[in-house]
C-alpha positions in Angstrom: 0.0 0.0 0.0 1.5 3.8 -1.0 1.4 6.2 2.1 -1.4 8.4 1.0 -0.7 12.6 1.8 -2.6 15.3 1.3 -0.9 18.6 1.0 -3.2 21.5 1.9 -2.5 25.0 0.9 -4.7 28.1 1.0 -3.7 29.4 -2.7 -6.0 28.0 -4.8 -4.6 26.8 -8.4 -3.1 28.4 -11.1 -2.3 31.4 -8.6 1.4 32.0 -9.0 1.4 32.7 -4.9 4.7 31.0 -3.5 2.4 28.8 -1.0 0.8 27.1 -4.1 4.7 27.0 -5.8 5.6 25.2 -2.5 2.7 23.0 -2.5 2.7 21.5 -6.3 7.0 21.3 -6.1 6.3 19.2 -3.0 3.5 17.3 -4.9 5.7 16.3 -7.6 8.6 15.1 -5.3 6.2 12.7 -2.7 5.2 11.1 -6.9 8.5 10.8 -7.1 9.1 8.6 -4.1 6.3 7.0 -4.7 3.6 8.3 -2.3 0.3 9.0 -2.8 -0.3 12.8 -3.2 -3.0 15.4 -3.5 -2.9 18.8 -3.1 -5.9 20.3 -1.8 -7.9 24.0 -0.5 -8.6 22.5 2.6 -8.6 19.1 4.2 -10.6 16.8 2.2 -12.1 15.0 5.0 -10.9 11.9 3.3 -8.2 9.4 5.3 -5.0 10.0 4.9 -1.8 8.9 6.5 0.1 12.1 6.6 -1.6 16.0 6.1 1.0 18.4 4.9 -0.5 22.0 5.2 0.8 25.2 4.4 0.1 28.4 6.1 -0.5 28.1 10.5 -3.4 31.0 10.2 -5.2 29.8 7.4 -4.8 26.5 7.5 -6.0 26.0 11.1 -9.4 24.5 10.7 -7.9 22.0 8.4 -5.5 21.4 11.2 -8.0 21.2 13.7 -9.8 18.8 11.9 -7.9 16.2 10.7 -6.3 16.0 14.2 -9.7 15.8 15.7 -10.4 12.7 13.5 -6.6 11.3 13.1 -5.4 12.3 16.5 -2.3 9.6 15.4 -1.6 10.0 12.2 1.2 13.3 11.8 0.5 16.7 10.5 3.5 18.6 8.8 3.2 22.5 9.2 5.0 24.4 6.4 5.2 28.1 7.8 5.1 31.5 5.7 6.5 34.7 6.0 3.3 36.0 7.0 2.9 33.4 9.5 6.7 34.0 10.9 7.0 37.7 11.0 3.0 38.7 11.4 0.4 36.3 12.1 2.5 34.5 15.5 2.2 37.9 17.3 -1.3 38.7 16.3 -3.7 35.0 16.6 -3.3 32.3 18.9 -4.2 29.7 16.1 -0.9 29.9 14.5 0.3 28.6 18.0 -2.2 26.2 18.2 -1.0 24.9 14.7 2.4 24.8 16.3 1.2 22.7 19.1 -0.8 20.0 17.2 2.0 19.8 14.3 3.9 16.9 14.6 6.7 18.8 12.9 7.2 22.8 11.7 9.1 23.3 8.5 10.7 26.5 7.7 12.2 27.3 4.3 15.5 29.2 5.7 17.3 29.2 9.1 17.3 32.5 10.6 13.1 31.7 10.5 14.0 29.4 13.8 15.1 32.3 15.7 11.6 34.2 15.4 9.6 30.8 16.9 9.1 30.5 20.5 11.4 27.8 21.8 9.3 25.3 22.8 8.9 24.4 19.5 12.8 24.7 18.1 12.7 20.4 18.5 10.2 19.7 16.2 11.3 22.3 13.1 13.4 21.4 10.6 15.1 23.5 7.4 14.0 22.5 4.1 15.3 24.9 1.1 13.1 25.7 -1.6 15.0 24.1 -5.0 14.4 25.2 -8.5 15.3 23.0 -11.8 18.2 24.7 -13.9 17.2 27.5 -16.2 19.6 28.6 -18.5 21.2 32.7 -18.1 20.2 34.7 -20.8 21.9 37.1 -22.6 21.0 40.9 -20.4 20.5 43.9 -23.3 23.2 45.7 -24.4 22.0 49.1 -24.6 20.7 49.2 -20.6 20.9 48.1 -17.2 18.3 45.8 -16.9 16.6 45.2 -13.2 13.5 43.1 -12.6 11.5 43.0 -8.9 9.0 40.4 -9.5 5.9 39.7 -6.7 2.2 40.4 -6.1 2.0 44.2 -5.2 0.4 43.9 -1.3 1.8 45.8 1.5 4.5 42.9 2.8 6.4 43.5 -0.4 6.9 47.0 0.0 6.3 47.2 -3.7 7.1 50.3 -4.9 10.3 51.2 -2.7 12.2 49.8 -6.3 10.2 52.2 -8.3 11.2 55.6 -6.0 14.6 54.9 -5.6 15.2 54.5 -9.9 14.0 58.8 -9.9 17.4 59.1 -7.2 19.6 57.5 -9.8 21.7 59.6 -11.6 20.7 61.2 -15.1 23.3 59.0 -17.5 22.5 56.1 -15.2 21.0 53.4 -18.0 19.1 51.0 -15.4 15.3 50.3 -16.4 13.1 48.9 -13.9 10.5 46.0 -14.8 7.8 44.9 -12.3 6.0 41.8 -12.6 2.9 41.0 -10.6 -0.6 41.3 -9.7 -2.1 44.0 -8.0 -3.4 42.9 -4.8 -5.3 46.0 -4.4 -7.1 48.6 -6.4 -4.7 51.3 -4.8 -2.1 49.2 -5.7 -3.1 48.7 -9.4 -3.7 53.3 -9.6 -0.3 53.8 -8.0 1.9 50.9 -10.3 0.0 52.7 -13.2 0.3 56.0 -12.1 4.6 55.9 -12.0 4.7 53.5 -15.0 3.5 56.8 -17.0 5.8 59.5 -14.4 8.9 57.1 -14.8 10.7 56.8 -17.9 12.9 54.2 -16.5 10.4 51.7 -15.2 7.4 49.7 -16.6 5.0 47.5 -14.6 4.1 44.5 -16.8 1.3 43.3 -13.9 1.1 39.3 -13.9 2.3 37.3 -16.8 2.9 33.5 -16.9 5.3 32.0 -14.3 7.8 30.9 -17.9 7.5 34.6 -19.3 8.0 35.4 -15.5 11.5 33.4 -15.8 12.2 35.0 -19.4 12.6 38.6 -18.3 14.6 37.0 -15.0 17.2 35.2 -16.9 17.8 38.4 -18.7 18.2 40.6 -16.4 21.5 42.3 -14.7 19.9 42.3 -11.2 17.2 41.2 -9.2 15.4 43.3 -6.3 13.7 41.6 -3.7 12.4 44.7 -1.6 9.8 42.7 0.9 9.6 43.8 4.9 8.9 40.2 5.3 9.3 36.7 3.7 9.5 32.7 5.2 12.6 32.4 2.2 11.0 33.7 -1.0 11.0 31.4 -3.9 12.0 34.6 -6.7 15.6 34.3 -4.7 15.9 30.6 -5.0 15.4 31.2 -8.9 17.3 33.9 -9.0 20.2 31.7 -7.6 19.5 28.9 -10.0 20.3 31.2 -12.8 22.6 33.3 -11.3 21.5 36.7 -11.6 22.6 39.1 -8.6 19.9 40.1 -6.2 19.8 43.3 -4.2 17.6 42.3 -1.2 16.3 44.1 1.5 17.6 43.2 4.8 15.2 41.1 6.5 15.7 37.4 8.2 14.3 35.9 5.2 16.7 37.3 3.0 19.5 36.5 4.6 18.3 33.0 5.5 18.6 32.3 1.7 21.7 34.6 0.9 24.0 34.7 3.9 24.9 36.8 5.9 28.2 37.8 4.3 26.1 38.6 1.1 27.2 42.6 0.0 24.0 43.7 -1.3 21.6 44.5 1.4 20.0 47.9 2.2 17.4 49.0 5.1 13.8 48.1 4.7 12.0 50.8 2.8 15.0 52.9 2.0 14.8 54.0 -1.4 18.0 56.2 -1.3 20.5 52.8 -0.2 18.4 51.0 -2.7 19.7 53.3 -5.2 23.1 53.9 -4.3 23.5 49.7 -4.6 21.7 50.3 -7.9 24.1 52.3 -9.1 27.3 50.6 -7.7 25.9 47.3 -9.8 25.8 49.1 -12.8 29.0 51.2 -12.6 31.4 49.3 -10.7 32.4 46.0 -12.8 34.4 44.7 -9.6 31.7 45.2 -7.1 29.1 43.6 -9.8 31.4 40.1 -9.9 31.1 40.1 -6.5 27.7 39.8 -6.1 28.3 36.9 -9.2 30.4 35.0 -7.3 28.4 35.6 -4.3 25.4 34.3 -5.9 27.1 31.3 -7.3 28.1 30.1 -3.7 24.5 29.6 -2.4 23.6 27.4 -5.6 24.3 24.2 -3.5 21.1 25.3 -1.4 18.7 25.4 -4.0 19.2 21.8 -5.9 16.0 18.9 -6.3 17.7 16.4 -5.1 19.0 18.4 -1.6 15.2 19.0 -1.3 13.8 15.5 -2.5 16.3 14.0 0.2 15.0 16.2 3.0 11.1 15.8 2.4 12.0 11.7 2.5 14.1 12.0 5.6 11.1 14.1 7.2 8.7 11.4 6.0 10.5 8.6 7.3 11.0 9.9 11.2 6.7 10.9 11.0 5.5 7.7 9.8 7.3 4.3 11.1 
């Protein structure tokens, strides 16, 4: 008999949220050791011998549930951003999540430091791979720089945008933003600077390949956010090896290091621009990042990923 999972996660399919990324990427890999997998909204209600559910918050009546009616069989919790760095501090049902996991998984170290301690025996670090996609050649004639994410407040998504009006005049960087407006505020104001900047252009959401098309082009990649659980843009930004310029935030450097050079404050649109520039103008300082980027591909590989989903399998279900 397969061991039968179900995998819950609250993004519901064909959105290109990383929680749905996670879930189908997970999906393929329990296939591919021959398990039983589905991927699901909610719980099913149907038996199962293992739940795997993204998201403590919104994932907490499926939680509940299952437990209630499997109190033996083990629940795997795959935590967010949101959950790490907002929802903990605000609802008790992302501890209660905690408590009835049987174990927490967290997508980049320094997340383990923002859990209460109690729990530090059952979590265990499982990076985010991505398959090898080939570099493109960048353009010529500019500097090209991509932030790529739904617009919503926990990206800080237009920090990118304000800081490419500080760069200097001959500076030859253009900004493209991919993603969906989360709001319409969001929508008016990604609109409004598309037509006040020269420099940048907000594409909205295209397909997750295009999405990887204008990334392997690119000189650089911004990842802006306030918070992330280990954003899966960097882990594909790593797999190809373009740069990133990241916002320095736990999640960030859980995925880069904490030796990575290209970090600047949250929200400040002035460092942002001045790291901009450096990329652009200083050859040594953009090799750097290159080689810096390069080191954290052994993170990021399907089979470092694959093993660690089996090993966590293994010690839930005897």
């Amino acid at each position: 008999m397969k061991l039968r999972i179900e995998i819950v996660t609250p993004a519901p399919p064909g959105a290109l949220h990383g929680n749905r990324i996670t879930a189908l990427r997970w999906h393929q890999f329990l296939m591919h050791l021959n398990y039983q997998s589905t991927v699901t909204e909610q719980w099913s209600g149907k038996s199962c011998d293992l739940l795997i559910a993204l998201h403590g918050l919104r994932s907490y009546d499926s939680i509940k549930s299952f437990k209630r009616t499997h109190p033996d069989h083990p629940v795997v919790l795959i935590m967010t951003g949101t959950d790490i760095y907002r929802d903990l501090k605000n609802s008790k049902k992302v501890i209660q999540s905690m408590e009835m996991a049987d174990a927490i998984v967290v997508l980049q170290p320094e997340a383990i430091h923002s859990l209460p301690k109690k729990f530090h025996t059952k979590v265990r670090v499982i990076y985010q791979s991505v398959k090898g996609i080939t570099k493109k050649e960048p353009p010529k004639r500019h500097f090209l720089a991509s932030i790529i994410g739904h617009l919503r407040s926990e990206k800080d998504p237009f920090c990118a945008a304000q800081s490419i009006k500080l760069l200097p005049p001959d500076s030859k960087i253009q900004l493209i933003q991919l993603g969906q407006a989360m709001s319409p505020d969001f929508k008016k104001e990604a609109i409004s600077l598309d037509k006040k900047i020269d420099r940048y252009r907000w594409l909205g959401q295209l397909s997750h390949s295009k999405t990887l098309q204008w990334l392997s082009r690119s000189h650089v990649m911004i990842i802006s956010s306030v918070m992330e659980g280990g954003a899966h843009v960097v882990s594909e930004a790593i797999a190809i090896g373009i740069p990133v310029i990241a916002s320095d935030i736990p999640g960030n450097r859980g995925l880069l290091g904490h030796s990575y050079p290209a970090y600047y404050p949250v929200g400040d649109q002035v460092a942002l621009s001045k790291i901009l520039t450096k990329a652009e103008t200083n050859t040594a300082f953009y090799q750097k990042l290159c080689k810096a980027i390069a080191v954290r591909k052994k993170i990021i590989k399907p089979e470092l990923e694959q093993k660690s989903i089996q090993k966590l399998i293994k010690s839930l279900v005897k």
